[in-house]
C-alpha positions in Angstrom: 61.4 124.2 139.8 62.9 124.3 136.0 62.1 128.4 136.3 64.1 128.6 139.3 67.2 126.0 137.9 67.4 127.9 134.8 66.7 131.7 136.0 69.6 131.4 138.9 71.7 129.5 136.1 72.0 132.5 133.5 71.6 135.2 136.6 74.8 134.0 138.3 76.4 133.7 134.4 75.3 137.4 133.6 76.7 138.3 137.3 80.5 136.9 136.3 79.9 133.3 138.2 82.2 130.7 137.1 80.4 128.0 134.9 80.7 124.7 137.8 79.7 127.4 140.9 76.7 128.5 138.6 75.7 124.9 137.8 76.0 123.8 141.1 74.5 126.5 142.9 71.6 126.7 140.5 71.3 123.0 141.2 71.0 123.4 145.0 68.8 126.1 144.8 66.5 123.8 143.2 66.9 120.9 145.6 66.4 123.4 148.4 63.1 124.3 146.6 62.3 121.0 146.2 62.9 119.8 149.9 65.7 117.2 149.0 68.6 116.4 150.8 71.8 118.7 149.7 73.4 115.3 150.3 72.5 114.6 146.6 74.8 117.2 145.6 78.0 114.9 147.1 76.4 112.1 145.7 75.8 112.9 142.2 78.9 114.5 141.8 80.8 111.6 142.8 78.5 109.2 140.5 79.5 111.9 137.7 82.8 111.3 137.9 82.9 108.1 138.6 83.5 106.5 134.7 86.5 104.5 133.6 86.1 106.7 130.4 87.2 110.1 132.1 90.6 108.7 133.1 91.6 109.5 129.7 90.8 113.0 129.4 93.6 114.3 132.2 96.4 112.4 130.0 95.1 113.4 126.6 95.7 117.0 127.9 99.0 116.2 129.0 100.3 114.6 126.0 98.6 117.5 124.1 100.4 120.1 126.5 103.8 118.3 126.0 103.5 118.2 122.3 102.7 121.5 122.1 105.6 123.0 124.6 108.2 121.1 122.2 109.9 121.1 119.0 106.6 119.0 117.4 104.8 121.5 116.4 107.2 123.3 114.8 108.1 120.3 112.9 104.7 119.4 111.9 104.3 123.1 110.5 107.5 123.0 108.4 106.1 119.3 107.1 102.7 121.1 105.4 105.1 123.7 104.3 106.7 121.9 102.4 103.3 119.9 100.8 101.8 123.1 100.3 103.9 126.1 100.5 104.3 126.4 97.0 100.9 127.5 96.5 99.9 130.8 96.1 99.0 132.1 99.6 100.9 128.6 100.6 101.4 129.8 104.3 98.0 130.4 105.1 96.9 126.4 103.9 100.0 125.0 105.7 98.3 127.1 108.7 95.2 124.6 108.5 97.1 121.9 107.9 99.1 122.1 110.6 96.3 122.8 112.8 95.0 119.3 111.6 98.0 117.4 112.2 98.3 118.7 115.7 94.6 118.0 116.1 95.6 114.4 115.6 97.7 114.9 118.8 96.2 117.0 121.4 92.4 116.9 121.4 91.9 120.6 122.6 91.2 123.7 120.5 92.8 125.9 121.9 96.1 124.3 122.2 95.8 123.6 118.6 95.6 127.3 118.2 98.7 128.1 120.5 100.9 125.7 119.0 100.2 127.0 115.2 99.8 130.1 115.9 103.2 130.4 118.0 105.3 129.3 115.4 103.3 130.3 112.1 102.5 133.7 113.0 105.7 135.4 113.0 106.5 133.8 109.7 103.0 135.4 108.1 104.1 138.6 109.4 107.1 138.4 107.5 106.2 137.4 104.7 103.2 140.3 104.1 100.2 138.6 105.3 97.4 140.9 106.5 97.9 140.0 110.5 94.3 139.6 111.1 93.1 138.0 108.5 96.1 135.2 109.8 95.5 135.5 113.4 91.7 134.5 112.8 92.3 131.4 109.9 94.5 130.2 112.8 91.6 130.3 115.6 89.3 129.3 113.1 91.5 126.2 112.3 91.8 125.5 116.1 88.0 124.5 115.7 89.5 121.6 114.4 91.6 119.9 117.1 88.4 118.9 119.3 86.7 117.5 116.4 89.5 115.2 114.4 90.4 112.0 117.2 91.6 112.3 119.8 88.8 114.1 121.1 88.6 115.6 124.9 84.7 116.6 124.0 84.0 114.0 122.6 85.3 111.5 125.5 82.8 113.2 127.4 80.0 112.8 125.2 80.5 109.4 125.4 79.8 109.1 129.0 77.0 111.2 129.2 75.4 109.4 126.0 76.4 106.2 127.1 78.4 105.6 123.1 81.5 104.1 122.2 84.6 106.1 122.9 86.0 104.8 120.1 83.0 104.9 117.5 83.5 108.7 118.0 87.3 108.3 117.5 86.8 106.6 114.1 83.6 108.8 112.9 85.2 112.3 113.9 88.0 112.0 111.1 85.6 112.7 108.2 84.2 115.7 109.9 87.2 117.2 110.5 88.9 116.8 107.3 85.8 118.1 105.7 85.8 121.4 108.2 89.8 121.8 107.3 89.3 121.7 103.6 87.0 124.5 103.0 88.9 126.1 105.5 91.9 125.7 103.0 90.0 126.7 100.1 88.7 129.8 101.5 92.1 130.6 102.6 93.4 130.3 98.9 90.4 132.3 97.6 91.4 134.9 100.4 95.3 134.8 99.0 94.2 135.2 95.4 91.7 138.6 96.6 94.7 140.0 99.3 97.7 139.2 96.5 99.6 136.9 99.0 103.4 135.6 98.3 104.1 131.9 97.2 106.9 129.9 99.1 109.2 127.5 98.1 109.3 125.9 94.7 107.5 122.4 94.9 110.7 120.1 96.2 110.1 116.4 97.3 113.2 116.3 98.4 112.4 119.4 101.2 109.2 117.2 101.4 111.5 114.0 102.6 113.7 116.0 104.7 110.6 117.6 106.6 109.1 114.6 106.8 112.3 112.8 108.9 111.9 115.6 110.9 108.1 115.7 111.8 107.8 111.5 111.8 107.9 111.8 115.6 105.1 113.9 115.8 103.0 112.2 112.8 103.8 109.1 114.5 101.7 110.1 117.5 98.0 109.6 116.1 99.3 106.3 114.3 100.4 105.3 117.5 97.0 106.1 119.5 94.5 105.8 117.0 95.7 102.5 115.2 96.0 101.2 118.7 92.2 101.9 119.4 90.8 101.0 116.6 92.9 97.5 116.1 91.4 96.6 119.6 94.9 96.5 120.9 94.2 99.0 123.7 91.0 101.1 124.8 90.8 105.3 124.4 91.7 105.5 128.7 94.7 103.1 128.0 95.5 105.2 124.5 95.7 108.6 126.5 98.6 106.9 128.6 100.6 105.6 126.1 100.4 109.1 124.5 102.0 110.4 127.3 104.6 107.9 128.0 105.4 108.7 124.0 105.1 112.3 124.5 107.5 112.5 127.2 110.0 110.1 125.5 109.9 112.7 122.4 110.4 115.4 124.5 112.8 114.3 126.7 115.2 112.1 124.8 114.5 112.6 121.5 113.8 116.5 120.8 115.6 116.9 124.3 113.5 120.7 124.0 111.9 120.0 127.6 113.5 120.1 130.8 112.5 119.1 134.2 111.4 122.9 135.5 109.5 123.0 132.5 107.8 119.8 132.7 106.7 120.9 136.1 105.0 123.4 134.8 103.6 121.5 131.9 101.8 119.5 134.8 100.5 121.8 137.2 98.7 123.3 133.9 97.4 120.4 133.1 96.3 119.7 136.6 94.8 123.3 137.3 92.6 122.4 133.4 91.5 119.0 134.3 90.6 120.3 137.6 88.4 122.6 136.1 86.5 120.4 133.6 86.1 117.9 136.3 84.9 120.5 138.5 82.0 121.0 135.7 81.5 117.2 135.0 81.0 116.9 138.8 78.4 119.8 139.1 76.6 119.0 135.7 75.8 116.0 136.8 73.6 117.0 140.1 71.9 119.6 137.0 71.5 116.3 135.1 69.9 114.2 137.9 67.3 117.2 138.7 66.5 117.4 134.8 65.7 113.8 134.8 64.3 113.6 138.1 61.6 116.4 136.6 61.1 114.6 133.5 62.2 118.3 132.0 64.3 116.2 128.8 61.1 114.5 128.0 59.0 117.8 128.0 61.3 119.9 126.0 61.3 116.8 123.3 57.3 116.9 123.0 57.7 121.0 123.2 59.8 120.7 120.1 57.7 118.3 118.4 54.9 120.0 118.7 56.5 122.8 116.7 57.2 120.7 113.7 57.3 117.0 113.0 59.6 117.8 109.8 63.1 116.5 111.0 64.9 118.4 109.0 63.3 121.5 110.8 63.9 120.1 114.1 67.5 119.4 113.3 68.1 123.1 112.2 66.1 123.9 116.2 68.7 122.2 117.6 71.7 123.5 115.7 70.6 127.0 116.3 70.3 126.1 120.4 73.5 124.3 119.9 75.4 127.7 118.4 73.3 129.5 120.3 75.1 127.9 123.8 78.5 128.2 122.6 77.8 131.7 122.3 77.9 132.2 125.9 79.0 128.8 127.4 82.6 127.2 127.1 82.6 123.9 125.1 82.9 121.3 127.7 80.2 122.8 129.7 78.0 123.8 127.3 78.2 119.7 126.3 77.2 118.8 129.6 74.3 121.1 130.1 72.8 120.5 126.3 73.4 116.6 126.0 70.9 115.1 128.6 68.6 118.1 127.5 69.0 116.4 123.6 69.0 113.0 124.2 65.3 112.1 124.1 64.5 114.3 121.4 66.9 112.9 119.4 66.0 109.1 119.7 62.6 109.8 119.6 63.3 111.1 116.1 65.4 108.1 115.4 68.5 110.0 114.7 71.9 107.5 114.9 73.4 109.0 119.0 76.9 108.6 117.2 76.2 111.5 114.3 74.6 113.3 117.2 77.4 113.7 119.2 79.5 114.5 116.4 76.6 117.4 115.2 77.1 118.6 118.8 80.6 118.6 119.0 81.1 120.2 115.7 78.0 122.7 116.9 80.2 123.2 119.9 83.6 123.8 118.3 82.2 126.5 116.0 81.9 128.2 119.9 85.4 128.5 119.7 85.4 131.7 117.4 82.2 133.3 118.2 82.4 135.9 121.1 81.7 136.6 123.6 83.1 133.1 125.1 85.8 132.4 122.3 88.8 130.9 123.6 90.1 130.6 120.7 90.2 134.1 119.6 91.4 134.9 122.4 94.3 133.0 122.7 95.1 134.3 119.0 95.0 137.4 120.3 97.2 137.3 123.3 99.2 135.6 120.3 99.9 138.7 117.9 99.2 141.0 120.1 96.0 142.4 118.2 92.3 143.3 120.0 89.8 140.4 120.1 87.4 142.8 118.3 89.5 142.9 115.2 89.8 139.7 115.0 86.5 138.8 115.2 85.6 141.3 112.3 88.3 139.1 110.0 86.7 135.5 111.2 83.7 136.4 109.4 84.6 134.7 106.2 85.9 131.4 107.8 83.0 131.3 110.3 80.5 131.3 107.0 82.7 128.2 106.2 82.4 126.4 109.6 79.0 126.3 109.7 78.6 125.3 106.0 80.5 122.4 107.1 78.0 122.0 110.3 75.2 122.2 108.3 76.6 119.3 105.7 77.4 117.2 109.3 73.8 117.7 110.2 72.1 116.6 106.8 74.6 114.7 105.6 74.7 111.8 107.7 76.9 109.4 105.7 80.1 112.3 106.5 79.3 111.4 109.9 78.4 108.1 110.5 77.8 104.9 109.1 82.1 104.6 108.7 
């Protein structure tokens, strides 16, 4: 039966299927097989959905899409421009900077991506920046905004893993600093080899003026996170307030968003939580039959058979990890590996928090590795540039992600423990 689930599951990828259809098919196939009731397939994917924790990930998007659409992101770039622009190669740290800000707001990599990438990338041009050597430290830093709080990936880890929303929240900060830092220094050590331009002289007072101007935006994460981790409200109730503030922002402060506009904003963000609910539904029929055939508990003795050196089973499990996002969006890929994990992991006494953060961080590194990299791609559609030159000038900055997975994985104090 775990043949048959897995063989139709990559067949109907390799044959164009869309991830949910696959998942679900592949899952009824092996029902059918099994003589269950197809019933189960209505059932499990209503118990699937069925979490108080999920609520949030629909509003998270929102205020992520409405943040994005809007003057904030614009603002929040000219803010690290003037903390950093001074620097030789300035633009391309403010890039990664930005992209960490924003991260702070929408929870998604690839609107972290769009949002930077709109408004830096005709600026890099400008100013003599090699376009695809930019285009990728932008999709590289888009990693970023599903791994610094709020987190859409990491909401969803949660449920599966049965953790703290907001443990994730609070532990995800250090990993993502640490990811946007070497980012940063491997951009300056690429602006020293390429010869890029400095910006603006050092000025505090640009620094204060940008600041006045991006406060709305900053204010955003202080607003969400402080309010999660004081106990004041939970992550669900977080996501709502961040679009209520969003929409204020956008509406009467910026005043950049009309009503035509913020239709638009919604049916999007409609048509994407349709879509990773659609996969959260049908991922959890797939997770029912793994249990059902004990299939978690045999890939965890499988593994330990192979070594009982944790540090060699960690690396296993990375390379499956980076493997998946290879070929499987992040939120899917999540669902599919996470039950899979889950036993192996406890078994080796491993904390389920720096897990998910290993997994997430595993996952994000997806982002930028084709074939399935939706970040590349939506820095390509961007500039204007082929996905396949692009992925030639993420070399460097890929090297840097995974050193920065690999510290997450043996490093647990940078992921846990906070």
């Amino acid at each position: 039966m775990a043949a048959l689930l897995f063989i139709s599951f990559f067949v109907l990828l390799l044959l164009g299927v869309p991830v949910a259809l696959s998942i679900g098919m592949a899952s009824m196939a092996a029902l059918a097989k099994q003589g269950l009731p197809l019933m189960l397939v209505t059932q499990r994917m209503f118990a699937g959905t069925d979490s108080f924790a999920l609520i949030a990930v629909p509003f998270f998007i929102l205020a992520g899409d409405l943040m994005a659409s809007g003057k904030v992101s614009k603002t929040l770039v000219d803010f690290a421009d003037s903390i950093f622009g001074f620097l030789k190669g300035g633009l391309s740290v403010v890039s990664v900077l930005a992209a960490m800000f924003f991260a702070a707001i929408s929870g998604s990599g690839a609107a972290t991506t769009a949002a930077v990438g709109a408004t830096l990338v005709p600026e890099l041009k400008r100013k003599g920046y090699a376009e695809d050597s930019a285009a990728s430290l932008i999709a590289a830093s888009g990693t970023i905004g599903v791994v610094i709080p709020p987190s859409v990936p990491m909401i969803i880890y949660a449920v599966i893993a049965d953790q703290s929303v907001a443990k994730l929240f609070l532990n995800g900060f250090l990993p993502g600093v640490l990811m946007g830092v070497m980012l940063m220094i491997m951009a300056i050590t690429q602006a020293y080899r390429r010869d890029y331009p400095k910006g603006a002289p050092f000025s505090l007072r640009t620094i204060w003026a940008a600041f006045r101007k991006a406060v709305w935006g900053l204010l955003t994460p202080v607003i969400i996170l402080g309010g999660i981790f004081s106990g004041f409200f939970t992550p669900s109730e977080s996501a709502v307030i961040a679009v209520n503030y969003a929409l204020f922002v956008s509406l009467f402060i910026y005043r950049d968003i009309n009503l035509k506009q913020l239709y638009e904003i919604m049916v999007r963000c409609v048509i994407t939580t349709s879509v990773i609910m659609f996969v959260i539904a049908t991922s959890a029929v797939l997770s029912w039959i793994l249990a059902n055939q004990n299939i978690p508990t045999m890939v965890a003795k499988a593994v330990l058979s192979l070594s009982s050196d944790p540090y060699v089973i960690m690396l296993l499990i990375t390379g499956v990890i980076l493997l998946t996002g290879f070929f499987v969006e992040t939120a899917s890929a999540l669902i599919i590996l996470t039950p899979v994990f889950l036993p192996l992991v406890t078994s080796m006494g491993i904390d389920l928090i720096h897990f998910g953060l290993i997994i997430v961080v595993g996952l994000a590194i997806g982002m930028v590795t084709p074939p399935v990299a939706i970040n590349l791609y939506v820095a390509s559609s961007i500039t204007g540039l082929p996905i396949e030159r692009i992925s030639r000038a993420i070399l460097p900055y890929l090297a840097v992600l995974l050193g920065a997975l690999a510290l997450v994985v043996y490093l647990p104090m940078i992921a846990a423990g906070m």
